[in-house]
Structure formats: structure tokens, C-alpha cells
C-alpha positions as CSV (number, residue, x, y, z in Angstrom):
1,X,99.4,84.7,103.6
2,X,102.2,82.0,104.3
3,X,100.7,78.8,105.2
4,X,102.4,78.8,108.8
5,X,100.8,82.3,109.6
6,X,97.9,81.9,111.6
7,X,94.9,83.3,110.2
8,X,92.6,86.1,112.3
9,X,89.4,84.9,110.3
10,X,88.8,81.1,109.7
11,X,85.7,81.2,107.7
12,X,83.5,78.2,108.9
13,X,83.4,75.0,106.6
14,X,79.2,75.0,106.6
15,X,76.7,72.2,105.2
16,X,77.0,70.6,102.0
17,X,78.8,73.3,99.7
18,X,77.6,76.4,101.3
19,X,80.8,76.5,101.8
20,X,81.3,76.6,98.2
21,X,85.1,76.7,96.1
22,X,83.9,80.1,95.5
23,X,83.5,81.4,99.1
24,X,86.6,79.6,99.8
25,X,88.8,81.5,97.5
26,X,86.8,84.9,98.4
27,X,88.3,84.7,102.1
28,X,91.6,83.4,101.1
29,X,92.2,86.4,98.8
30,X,91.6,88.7,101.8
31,X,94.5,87.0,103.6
32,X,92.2,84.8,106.2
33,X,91.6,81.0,106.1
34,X,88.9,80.3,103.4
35,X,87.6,76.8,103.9
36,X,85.4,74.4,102.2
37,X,83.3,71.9,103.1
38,X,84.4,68.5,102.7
39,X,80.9,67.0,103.1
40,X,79.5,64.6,100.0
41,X,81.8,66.3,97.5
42,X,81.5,63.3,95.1
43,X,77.6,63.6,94.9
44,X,78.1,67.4,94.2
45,X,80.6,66.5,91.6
46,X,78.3,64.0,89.6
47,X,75.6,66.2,90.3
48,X,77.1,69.5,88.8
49,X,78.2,67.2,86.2
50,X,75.0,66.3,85.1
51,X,73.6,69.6,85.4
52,X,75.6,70.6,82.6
53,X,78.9,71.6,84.4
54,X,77.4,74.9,84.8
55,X,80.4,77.6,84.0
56,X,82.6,74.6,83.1
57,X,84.7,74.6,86.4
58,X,84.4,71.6,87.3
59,X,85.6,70.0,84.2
60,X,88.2,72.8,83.9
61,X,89.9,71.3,87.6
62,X,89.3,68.1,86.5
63,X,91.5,68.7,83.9
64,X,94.3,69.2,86.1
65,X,93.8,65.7,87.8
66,X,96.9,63.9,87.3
67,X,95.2,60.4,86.5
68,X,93.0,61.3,83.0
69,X,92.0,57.7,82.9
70,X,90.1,58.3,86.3
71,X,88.4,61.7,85.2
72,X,87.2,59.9,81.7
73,X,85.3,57.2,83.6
74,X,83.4,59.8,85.7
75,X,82.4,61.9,82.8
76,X,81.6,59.0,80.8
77,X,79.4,58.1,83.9
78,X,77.8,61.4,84.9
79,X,78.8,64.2,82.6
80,X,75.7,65.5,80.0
81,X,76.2,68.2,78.5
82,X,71.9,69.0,77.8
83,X,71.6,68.2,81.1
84,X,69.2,66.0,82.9
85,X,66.2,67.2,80.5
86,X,63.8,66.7,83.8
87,X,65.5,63.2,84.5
88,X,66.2,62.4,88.1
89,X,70.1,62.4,89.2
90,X,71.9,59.4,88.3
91,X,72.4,57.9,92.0
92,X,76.3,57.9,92.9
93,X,77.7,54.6,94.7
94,X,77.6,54.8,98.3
95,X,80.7,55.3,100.4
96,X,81.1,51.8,102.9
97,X,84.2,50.6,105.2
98,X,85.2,48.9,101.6
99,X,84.4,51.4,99.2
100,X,84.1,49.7,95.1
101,X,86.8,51.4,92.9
102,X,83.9,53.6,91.4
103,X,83.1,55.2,95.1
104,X,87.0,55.6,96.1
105,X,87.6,57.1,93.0
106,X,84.2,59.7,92.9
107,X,85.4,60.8,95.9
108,X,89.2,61.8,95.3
109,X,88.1,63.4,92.4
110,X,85.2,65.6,94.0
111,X,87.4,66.2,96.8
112,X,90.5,67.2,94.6
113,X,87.9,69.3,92.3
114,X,86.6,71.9,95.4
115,X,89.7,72.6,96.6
116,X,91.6,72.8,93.2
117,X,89.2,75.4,92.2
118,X,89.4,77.3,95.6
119,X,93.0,77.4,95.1
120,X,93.1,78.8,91.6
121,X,94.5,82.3,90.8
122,X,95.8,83.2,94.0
123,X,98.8,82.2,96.5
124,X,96.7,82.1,99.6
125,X,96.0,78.6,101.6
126,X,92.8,77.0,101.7
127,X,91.4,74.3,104.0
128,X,88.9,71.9,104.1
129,X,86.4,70.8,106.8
130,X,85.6,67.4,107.4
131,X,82.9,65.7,109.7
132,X,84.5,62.9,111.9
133,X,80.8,61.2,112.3
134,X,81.3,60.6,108.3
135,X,84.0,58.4,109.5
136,X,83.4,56.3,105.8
137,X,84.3,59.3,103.2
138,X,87.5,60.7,104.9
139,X,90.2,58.4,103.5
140,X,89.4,59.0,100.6
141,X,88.6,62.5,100.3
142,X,91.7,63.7,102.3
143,X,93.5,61.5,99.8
144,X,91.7,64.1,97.2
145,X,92.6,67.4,98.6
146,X,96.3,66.5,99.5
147,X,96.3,65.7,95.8
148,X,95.0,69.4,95.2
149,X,97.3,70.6,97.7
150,X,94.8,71.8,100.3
151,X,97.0,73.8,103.4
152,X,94.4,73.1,106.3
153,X,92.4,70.2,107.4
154,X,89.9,70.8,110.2
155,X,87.9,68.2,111.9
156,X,84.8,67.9,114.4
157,X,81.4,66.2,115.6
158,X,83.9,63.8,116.9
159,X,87.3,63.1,118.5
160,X,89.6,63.0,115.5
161,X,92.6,62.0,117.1
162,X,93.5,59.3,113.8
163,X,93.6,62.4,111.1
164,X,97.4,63.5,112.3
165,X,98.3,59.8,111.2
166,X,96.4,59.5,108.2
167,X,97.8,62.8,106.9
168,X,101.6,61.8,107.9
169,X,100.8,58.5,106.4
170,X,99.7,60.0,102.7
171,X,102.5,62.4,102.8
172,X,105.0,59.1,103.1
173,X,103.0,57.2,100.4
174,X,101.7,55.0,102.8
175,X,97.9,53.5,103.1
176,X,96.5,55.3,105.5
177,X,93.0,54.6,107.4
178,X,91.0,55.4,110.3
179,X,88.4,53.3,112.2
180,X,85.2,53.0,112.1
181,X,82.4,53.0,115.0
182,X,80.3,49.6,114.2
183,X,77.7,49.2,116.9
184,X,77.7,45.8,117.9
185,X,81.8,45.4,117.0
186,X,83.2,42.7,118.0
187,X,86.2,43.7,116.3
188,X,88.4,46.5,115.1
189,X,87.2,48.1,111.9
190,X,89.5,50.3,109.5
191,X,88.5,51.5,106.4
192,X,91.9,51.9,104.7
193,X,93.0,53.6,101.0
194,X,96.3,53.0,99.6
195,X,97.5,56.0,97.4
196,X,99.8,54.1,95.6
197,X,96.5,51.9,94.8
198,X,94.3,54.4,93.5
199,X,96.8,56.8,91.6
200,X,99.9,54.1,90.5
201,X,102.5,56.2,88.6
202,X,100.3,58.8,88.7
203,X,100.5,60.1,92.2
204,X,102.1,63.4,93.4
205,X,104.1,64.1,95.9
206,X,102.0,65.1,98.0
207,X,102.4,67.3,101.3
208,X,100.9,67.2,104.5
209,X,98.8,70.2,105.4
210,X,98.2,71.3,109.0
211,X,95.6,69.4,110.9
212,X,93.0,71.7,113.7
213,X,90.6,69.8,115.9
214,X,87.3,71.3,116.3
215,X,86.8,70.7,119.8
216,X,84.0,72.2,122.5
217,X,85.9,71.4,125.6
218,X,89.2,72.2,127.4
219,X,89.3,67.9,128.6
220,X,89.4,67.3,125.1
221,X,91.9,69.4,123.6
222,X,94.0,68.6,126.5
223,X,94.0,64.6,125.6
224,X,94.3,65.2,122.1
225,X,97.8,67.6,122.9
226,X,99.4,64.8,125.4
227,X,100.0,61.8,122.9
228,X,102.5,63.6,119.6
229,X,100.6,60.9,117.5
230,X,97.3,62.4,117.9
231,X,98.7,65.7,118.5
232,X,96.6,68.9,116.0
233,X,98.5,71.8,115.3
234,X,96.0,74.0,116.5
235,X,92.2,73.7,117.8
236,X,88.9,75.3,116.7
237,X,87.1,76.1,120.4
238,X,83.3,75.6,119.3
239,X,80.7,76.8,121.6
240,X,76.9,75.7,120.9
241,X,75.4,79.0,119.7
242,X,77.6,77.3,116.4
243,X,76.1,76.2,113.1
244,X,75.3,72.3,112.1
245,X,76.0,69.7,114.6
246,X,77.0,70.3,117.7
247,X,78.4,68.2,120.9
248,X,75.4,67.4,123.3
249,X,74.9,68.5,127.1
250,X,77.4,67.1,129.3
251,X,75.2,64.5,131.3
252,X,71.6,63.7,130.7
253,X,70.2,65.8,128.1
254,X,67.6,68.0,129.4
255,X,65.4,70.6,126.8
256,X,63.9,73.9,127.2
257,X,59.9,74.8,126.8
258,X,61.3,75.1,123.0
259,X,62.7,71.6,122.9
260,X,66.3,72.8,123.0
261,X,69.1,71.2,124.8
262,X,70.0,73.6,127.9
263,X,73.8,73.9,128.3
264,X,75.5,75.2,131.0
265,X,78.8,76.2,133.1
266,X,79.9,72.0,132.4
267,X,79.6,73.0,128.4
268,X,81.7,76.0,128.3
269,X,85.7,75.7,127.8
270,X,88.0,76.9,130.2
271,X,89.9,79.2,127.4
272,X,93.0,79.7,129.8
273,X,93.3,75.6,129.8
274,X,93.5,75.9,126.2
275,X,95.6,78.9,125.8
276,X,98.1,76.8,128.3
277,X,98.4,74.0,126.4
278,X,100.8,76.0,123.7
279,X,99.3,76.0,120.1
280,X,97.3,77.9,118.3
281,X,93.7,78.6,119.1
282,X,90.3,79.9,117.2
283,X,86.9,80.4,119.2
284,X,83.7,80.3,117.3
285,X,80.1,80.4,117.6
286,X,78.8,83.7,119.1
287,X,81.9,85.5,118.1
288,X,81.5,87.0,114.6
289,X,81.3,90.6,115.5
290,X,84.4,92.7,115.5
291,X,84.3,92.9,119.7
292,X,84.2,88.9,119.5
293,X,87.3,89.3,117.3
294,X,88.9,91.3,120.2
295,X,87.8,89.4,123.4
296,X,89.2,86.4,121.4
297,X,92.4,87.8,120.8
298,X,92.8,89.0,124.6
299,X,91.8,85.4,125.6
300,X,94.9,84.6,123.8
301,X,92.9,82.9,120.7
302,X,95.0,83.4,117.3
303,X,91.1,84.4,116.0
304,X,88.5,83.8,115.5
305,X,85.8,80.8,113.4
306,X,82.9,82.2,111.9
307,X,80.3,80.8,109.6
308,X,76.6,82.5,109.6
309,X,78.0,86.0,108.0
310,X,79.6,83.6,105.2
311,X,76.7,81.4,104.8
312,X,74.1,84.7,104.0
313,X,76.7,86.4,102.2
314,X,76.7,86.5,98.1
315,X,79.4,84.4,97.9
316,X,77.8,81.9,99.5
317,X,76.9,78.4,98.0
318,X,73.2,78.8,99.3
319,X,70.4,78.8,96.9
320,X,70.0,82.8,95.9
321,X,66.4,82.5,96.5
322,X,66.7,80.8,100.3
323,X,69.5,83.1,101.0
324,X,67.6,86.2,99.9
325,X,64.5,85.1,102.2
326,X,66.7,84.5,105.1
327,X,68.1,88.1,104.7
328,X,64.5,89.3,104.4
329,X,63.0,87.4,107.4
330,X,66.3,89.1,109.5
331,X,65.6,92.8,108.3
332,X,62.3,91.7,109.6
333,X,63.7,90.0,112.7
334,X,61.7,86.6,112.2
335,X,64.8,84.7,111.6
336,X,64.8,81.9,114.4
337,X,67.1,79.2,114.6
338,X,66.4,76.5,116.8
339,X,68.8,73.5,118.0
340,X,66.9,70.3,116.7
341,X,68.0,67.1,119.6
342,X,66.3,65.3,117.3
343,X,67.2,65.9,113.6
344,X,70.1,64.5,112.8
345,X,70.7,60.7,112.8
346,X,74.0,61.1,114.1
347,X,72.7,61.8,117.7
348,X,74.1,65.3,118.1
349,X,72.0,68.3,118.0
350,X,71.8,69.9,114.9
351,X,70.4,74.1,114.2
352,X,67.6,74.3,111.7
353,X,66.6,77.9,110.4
354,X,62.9,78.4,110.7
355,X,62.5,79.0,106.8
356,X,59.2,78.9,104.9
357,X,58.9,76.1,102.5
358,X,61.9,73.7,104.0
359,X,62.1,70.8,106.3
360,X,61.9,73.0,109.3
361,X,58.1,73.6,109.2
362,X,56.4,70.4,110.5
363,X,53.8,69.8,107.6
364,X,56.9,69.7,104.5
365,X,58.7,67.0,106.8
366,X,55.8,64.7,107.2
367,X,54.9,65.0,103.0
368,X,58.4,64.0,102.5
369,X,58.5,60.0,101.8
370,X,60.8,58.4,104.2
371,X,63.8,57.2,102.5
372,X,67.9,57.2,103.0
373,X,69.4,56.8,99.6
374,X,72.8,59.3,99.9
375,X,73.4,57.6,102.8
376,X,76.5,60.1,104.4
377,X,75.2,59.4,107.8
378,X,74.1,56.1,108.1
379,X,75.7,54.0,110.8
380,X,77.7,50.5,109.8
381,X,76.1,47.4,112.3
382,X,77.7,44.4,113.1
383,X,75.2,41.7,112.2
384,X,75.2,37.9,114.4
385,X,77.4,36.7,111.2
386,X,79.8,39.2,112.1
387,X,79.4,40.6,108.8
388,X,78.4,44.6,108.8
389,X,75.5,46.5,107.6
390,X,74.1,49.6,107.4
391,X,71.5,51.4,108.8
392,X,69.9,55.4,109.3
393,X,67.5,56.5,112.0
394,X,66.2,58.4,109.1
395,X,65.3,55.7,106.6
396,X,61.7,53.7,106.6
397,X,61.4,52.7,110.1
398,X,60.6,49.2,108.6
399,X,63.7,48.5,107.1
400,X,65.5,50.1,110.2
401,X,63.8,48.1,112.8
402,X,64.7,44.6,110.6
403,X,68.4,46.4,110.9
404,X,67.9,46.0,114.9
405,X,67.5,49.5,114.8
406,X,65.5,50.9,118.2
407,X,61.7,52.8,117.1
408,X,63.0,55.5,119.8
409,X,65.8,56.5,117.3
410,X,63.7,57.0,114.6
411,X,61.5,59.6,116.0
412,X,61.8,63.2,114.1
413,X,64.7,62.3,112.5
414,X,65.4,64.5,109.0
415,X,67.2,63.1,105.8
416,X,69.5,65.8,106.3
417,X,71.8,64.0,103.2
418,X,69.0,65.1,100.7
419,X,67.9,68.2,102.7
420,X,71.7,70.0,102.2
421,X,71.9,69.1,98.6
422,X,68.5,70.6,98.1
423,X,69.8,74.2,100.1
424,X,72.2,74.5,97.0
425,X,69.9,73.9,94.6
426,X,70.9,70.2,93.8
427,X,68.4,68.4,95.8
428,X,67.2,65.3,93.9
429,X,64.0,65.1,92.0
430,X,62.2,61.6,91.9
431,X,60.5,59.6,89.4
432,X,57.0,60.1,91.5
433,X,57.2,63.9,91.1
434,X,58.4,64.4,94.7
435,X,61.1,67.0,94.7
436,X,63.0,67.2,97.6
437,X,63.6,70.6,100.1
438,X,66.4,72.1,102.0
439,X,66.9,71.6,105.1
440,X,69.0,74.8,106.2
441,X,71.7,75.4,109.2
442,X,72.5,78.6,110.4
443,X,74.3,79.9,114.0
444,X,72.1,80.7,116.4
445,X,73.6,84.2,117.6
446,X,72.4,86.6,114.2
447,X,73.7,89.4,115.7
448,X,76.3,89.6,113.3
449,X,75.1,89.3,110.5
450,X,71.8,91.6,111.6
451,X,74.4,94.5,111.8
452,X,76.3,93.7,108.6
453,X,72.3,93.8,106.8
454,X,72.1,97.1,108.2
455,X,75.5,98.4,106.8
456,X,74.5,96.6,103.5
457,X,70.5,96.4,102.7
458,X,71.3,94.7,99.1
459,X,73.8,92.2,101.0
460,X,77.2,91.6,101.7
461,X,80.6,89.4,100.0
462,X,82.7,87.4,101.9
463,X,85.9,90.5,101.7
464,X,83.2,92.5,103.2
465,X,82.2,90.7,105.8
466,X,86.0,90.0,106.6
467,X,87.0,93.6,106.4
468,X,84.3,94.1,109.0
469,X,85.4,91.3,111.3
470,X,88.9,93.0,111.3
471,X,88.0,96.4,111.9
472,X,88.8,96.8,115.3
473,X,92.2,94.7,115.0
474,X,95.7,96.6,114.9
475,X,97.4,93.9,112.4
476,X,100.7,93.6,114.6
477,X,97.9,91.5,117.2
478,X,97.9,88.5,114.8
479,X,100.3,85.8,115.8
480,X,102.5,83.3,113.7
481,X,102.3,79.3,114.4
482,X,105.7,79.5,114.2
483,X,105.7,81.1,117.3
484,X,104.4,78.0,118.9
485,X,106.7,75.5,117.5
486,X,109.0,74.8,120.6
487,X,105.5,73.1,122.2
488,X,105.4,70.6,119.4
């Protein structure tokens, strides 16, 4: 698939490594948009790496970094090849609005590592999701999948209307940056990585891949379009039956008798808005069936996004044991997924799959000692000083109260940081004995995937999955972005 063709399947960049290198180059291979996630890459890098380098992949891209210096510092640092022997993880420096040289470089190289290896043995494009509420990592791990050549960057939970920029500007060579949301600013904050900087004579050329905004409402695609500095080249329409975070209520927030958020007519996209504006367009959450496929393509959506057939499939990055219970409590239709207001420390609502053993049931998240040591989603303070600190709604309420944190924030908030690393069977393992548990994210609509079980009892692979969203689709519907390039 050339990169300018736009895909009928984008398959949905999901929690930390779900969605894996492996899924990734799975989908691509069928001709769609594999994607992988683009969150915490450089604790999943020094994590494999300590593990062993299971399979030796991720020493095997690492071998194709262009700076060799770089990769021998992280092995030196992380790489065992016993293993950790029933040692904790060695903790990986935290990413801040002035990342140390051992952070900036982690996190290139994790970056460059997942997409590298999605790439290899085949001429299809990948892309790489990125959370905009992680507004710390992104520099830097753009910077690391331009350097593998990744051909799609996609971008929510958030208005990323500074990613066009920083992509143009590490194309040219230039430092690029993007600001930061300090609560209490009193001035502008940039957290800014110079290529040049962290490669020297060692940087590629590198090429700018094509940039969609994940986006939940017509207003906002709309603004993003207007200004060709800001402008995407495409959009990801996100409804909130979707996976992970997703954009609260318009207006006060107001919950069901289950605690949910209640959307309604205010929440939904006006698709003919959308389809107005000129460029390329992909609706997800609720549509991964083949008849969502086709009411997509006759809203005049290029396809379609779709992440909770991917996630329980077998190429999935999901521990094989929590993805075979969740395939077992569907055949049994027990499989709930509720949307959390609470969860996440970001703010936004956040889907948590009702699975035995995990952060969802109420008695394993109050064993769990309160602590924030990855540290993705902590927000960055501006203290009296004007100096800026840190500070999670899920850390020790102690500490986050002394950070002029409010006690209101702190209620039923998850460490979601340690909860997705433990969903791929990386989750850290303390020096008390406490071993930390997933914290899983599914879509809400299962209808999909229900069907698919029933098709396949023993499970499904990401081509079959994709050969089953496309069923119903005569290939001449699919559209070219080249077909939109006079609205540019």
C-alpha cells in the first residue's frame, strides 16, 4: 500500500504495547494502516531489555540505530542477558519539560525500536499513536520514529494542533518542541529537542510522515483545518463507545446509576461537517463490524478505526492469559466494560474491562500501595518560585496535597502507568513482594468481536479480523489522499 493511499482499516494504537510491533506489522501486511502505540516505549524497551531481550528483537533493531554509541550506553544500562533472576526492574529516568540526556535518549531509541521492527520485511506503512496529554515524551519519541521512518503519526486525548510543526520542523533539521500545560503558568512552557543535538553526524535524513488528529467533534476538526500551520492531513472521528481515554461530556458531567458519564446529541459529530471540510476521514468506536465499515464509507469516511478486535486478537500484545480470560468471559457474555470518570489522572474518562484479578475489582485497587513512580501522566506545577514540579492525582495523597494538589482529585484515581505495563506482562515487581496488576482497556461496543469468537472459538489474528472488516467492501470504494490534495 503506497503511503498516500488511504487505508480502509486503521487498526487502533491501544494502551501500552497492546498495540505491539507485532500486531502492527500483522495489519500492514494485509494492506491497512497497522499502528503502534507510542505510549512509554522507553520503559518497554529497558524492560524487555532486562528480561532477557526475549527473541532478540529488540537488540536486532537496535542494531540498525544509526548512533552505536547511544545503543551501547542503554545496553550497558539495562540489557542482562540471565535476566532479572527475581530482581525488581531497574527504574528508567523520568521524562520532564528538560529531559537528562539518559531520558531523551531512552526514548528515541524505544521509539525508533517499535516501529523499526513493525516495519521490517515488508513495504507497507506503519504509524504510531501518540497521547497529547503525555505532552513531556512526544519530542522525543517522534524524533525516534521519524528516525525509523514511521509513515503515520496520529494524535488524541487532546488538541494537537503543534504536531504538524514539530514534524515539518524535524524533517528540516530543526529543534522542534511543543508546549506544555503547567497549572499555575505564568509563563510559556516548551519542551524542545534539537536533532542535530542528540544524533550529531549521525542523523538521517529524515522524512515527514503524515500527521491525523484524533478528534470527537466536528468544532474541533473544523479549527484545526482553518490555520495551514496546524492543519492534519486527515482526522480520526472518535465516538465514546472507543477504547482508553476518551473526551468528557460537553458541559457538566453528569453519570448514570452505573457511574458513567451520559453523552448525548452535544457529543456526537456532525459527520457531513467533517466530510465538508475536504480531507480524509476515519470513524471509530462502535464501528468494527463489516456494516460499520459500510455506513462509514457512505458517510464519506475513507474507513474506518478499530481497536477491541485487535486488542483480543492473537497478535495482540496482551498477556495470553488475560487475553484468553477476556475471550472466555465473552463466549460467556460477562464481559463488561465500564467508562471509569474517575480512573485516570488525566481528568478524562477512561474504559476499564471488568476482569477478575486486575485493578477493575474494588478489593485489588485498595491492596495496591499508593505510589507514582513511571510517572507518564503526572502533571508539571508551577511552584510560587516559578520553578515547576510535578505532581499525580494518583500518587500518596500526602505528597500530592504538599504539591497543592486538591484531595477531590485524588479520589479513585488508578496508577494506570504501572497497571498497562502489568497487561503485557511487564508490570513491575517490588522489593516488598508486591507485584503489580493490569489494569485493562477495551471498547465498550463487543459486538464485534462477540461475532468474530463465534466464527473462530480458538481465536482470531489480526489478517483475520481485517479480512472480516472488509468483507462487505467492493475494493474500487477505497479512496486515495491524493484525491484530496487541491484542499490543502
Amino acid at each position: 500500500m503506497d503511503v498516500n493511499e488511504a487505508p480502509l482499516v486503521i487498526q487502533g494504537g491501544m494502551g501500552v504495547a497492546v498495540s505491539s510491533w507485532g500486531l502492527a506489522r500483522e495489519v500492514s501486511r494485509t494492506g491497512n494502516l497497522g499502528v503502534v502505540s507510542g505510549t512509554a516505549l522507553d520503559a518497554v524497551l529497558a524492560r524487555a531489555l532486562q528480561d532477557g531481550d526475549p527473541g532478540g528483537h529488540r537488540r536486532r533493531a537496535l542494531a540498525h540505530f544509526p548512533d552505536q554509541d547511544m545503543v551501547g550506553r542503554a545496553l550497558e544500562r539495562y540489557y542482562r542477558p540471565e535476566g532479572r533472576e527475581g530482581r525488581p526492574y531497574r527504574p528508567n529516568p523520568t521524562l520532564t519539560i528538560t529531559p537528562s540526556t539518559p531520558a531523551v535518549e531512552l526514548s528515541v531509541l524505544g521509539n525508533f525500536v517499535e516501529v523499526w521492527l513493525a516495519k521490517e520485511g515488508h513495504d507497507g506503512p506503519i504509524g504510531i499513536n501518540f497521547l497529547e496529554k503525555i505532552q513531556m515524551g512526544t519530542p522525543t519519541a517522534v524524533l525516534g520514529a521519524m528516525i525509523a521512518g514511521v509513515d503515520h503519526v496520529l494524535m488524541g486525548a487532546g488538541i494537537p494542533r503543534e504536531i504538524p510543526r514539530l514534524l515539518r520542523d524535524f524533517e528540516a533539521g530543526r529543534p522542534g518542541g511543543v508546549t506544555i500545560d503547567v497549572v499555575g503558568a505564568t509563563r510559556r512552557h516548551v519542551s524542545t529537542v534539537d536533532p542535530v543535538a542528540v544524533m550529531g553526524a549521525h542523523l538521517p535524513r529524515l522524512r515527514r510522515p503524515q500527521f491525523y488528529a484524533i478528534v470527537s467533534l466536528h468544532s474541533l476538526a473544523t479549527y484545526l483545518y482553518r490555520d495551514p500551520e496546524i492543519r492534519p492531513d486527515g482526522f480520526v472521528v472518535e465516538g465514546p463507545p472507543a477504547g482508553g481515554h476518551s473526551a468528557p461530556p460537553r458541559g457538566r458531567m453528569t453519570l448514570d446509576e452505573r457511574g458513567e458519564p451520559v453523552y448525548g446529541a452535544r457529543d456526537e459529530a456532525d459527520l457531513g461537517a467533517i466530510a465538508k471540510i475536504g480531507l480524509p476521514f476515519w470513524l471509530a468506536g462502535a464501528h468494527g463490524t463489516p456494516e460499520g465499515v459500510a455506513a462509514a464509507l457512505e458517510a464519506g469516511a475513507a474507513g474506518i478505526q478499530a481497536g477491541t478486535i485487535f486488542a483480543l486478537s492473537e497478535d495482540s500484545g496482551l498477556d495470553p492469559g488475560i487475553r484468553r480470560g477476556m475471550l472466555e468471559a465473552l463466549a460467556r457474555d460477562e464481559l463488561v466494560v465500564r467508562n471509569d470518570p474517575r480512573a485516570s489522572p488525566t481528568g478524562f474518562p477512561f474504559k476499564i474491562a471488568n476482569v477478575p484479578d486486575t485493578m477493575s475489582e474494588e478489593e485489588t485497587y485498595e491492596a495496591r500501595p499508593r505510589l507514582c513512580d513511571l510517572s507518564y501522566l503526572r502533571s508539571p506545577y508551577e511552584r510560587p518560585d516559578g520553578s515547576v514540579g510535578y505532581r499525580c492525582a494518583s500518587e500518596p495523597v500526602d505528597a500530592y496535597l504538599k504539591k497543592g494538589g486538591a484531595i477531590e482529585d485524588t479520589v479513585g484515581r488508578m496508577c494506570l502507568c504501572n497497571g498497562l505495563m502489568a497487561n503485557i506482562g511487564i508490570g513491575q515487581e517490588r522489593k516488598d513482594g508486591y507485584a503489580e496488576q493490569p489494569a485493562v482497556t477495551l471498547g465498550q461496543d463487543l459486538g464485534g468481536a462477540a461475532r468474530l469468537l463465534a466464527a473462530h472459538p480458538q481465536g482470531w489474528t489480526a489478517a483475520e479480523a481485517v479480512d472480516w472488516l472488509c468483507s462487505g467492501v467492493d475494493p474500487a470504494q477505497r479512496i486515495s489522499t491524493r484525491d484530496h490534495s487541491s484542499v490543502r
